[in-house]
N, C-alpha and C positions, 0 to 999 in steps of 0.2 A: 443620577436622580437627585433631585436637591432635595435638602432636608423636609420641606414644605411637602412634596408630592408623596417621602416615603413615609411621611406621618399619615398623609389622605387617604395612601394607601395601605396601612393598616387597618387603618376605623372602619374602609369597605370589607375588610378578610375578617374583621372580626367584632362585627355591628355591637353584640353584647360586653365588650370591654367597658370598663372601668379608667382602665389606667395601661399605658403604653410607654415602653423606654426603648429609646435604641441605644446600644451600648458599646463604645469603639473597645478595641484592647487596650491595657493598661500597659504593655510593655510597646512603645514605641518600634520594637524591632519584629514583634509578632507579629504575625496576619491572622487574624480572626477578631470576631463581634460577635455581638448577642443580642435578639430580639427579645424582648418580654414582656409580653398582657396580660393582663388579671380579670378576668371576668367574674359579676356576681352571680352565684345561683339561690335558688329556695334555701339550702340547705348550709351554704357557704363559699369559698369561692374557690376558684380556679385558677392557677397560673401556669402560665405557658410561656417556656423556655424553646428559640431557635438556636445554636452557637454554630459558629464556623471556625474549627478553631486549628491550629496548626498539626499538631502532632496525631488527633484523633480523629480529625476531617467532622462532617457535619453530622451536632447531635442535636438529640429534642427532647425537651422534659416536661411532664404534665405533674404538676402536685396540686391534688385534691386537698382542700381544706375544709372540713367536715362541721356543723355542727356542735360537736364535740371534741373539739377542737385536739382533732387527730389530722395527720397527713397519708396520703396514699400518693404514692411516687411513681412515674414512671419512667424511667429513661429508654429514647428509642436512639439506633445509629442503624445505617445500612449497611456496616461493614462486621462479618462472621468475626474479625481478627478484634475489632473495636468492642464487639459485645463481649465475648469472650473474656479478656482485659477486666469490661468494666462487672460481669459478675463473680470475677476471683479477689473481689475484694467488694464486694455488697453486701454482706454480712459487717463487716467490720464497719460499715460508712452508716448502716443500721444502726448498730451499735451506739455509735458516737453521734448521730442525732434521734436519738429514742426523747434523749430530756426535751428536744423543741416538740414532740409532742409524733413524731414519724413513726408510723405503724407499718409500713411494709414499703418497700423498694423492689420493683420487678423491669429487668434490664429485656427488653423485647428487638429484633431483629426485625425490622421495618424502614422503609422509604423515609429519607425526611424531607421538608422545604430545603431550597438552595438559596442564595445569592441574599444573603442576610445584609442590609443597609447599613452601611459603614456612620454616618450621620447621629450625632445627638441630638437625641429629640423627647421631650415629655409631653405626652397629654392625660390630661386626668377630668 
């Protein structure tokens, strides 16, 4: 998919966006990317994390941005062994973004999107 189609095809999955990144890996050797849109609401916005990423397979993050400029987190993965993992240390990752304003992190066992666009690409 060229970068042109998997931008298009963003804006259709998610009309109310703001702003879109596709994001390759940083380490030349890894395989995994990241999608992420920001969408605005009444109250504040919404960002929405896809990764594909090597070691934990594909996960999803929703952080709500509130009005009062709190965070509500949520990380999803379809794998029992991946959630598990990721809330024997959610407390401590609580902890250490409390000061950006993060009021709760809850790690949920659910389906996520696949086949995250390898492409750089901004719209805003």
């Amino acid at each position: 998919m060229s970068s042109r189609s998997a931008i298009l095809d963003q804006i259709a999955r998610y009309p109310a966006a703001i702003a879109h990144l596709l994001i390759p890996p940083m380490d030349n050797d890894a395989r995994g990317a990241a999608r992420v849109s920001v969408e605005k609401e009444e109250q504040g916005y919404v960002v929405n994390f896809d990764m594909e990423t090597e070691h934990l397979g594909n996960l999803a993050c929703t952080a709500r941005m509130g009005g009062d400029r709190t965070v509500d987190v949520e990380l999803r993965t379809p794998s029992d062994e991946t959630a598990a993992f990721l809330r024997s240390g959610v407390n401590e990752l609580r902890s250490s973004l409390a000061a950006f304003g993060v009021r709760s992190i809850e790690v949920v066992r659910a389906p996520v999107r696949t086949g995250t666009p390898k492409e750089v690409d901004v719209l805003v």
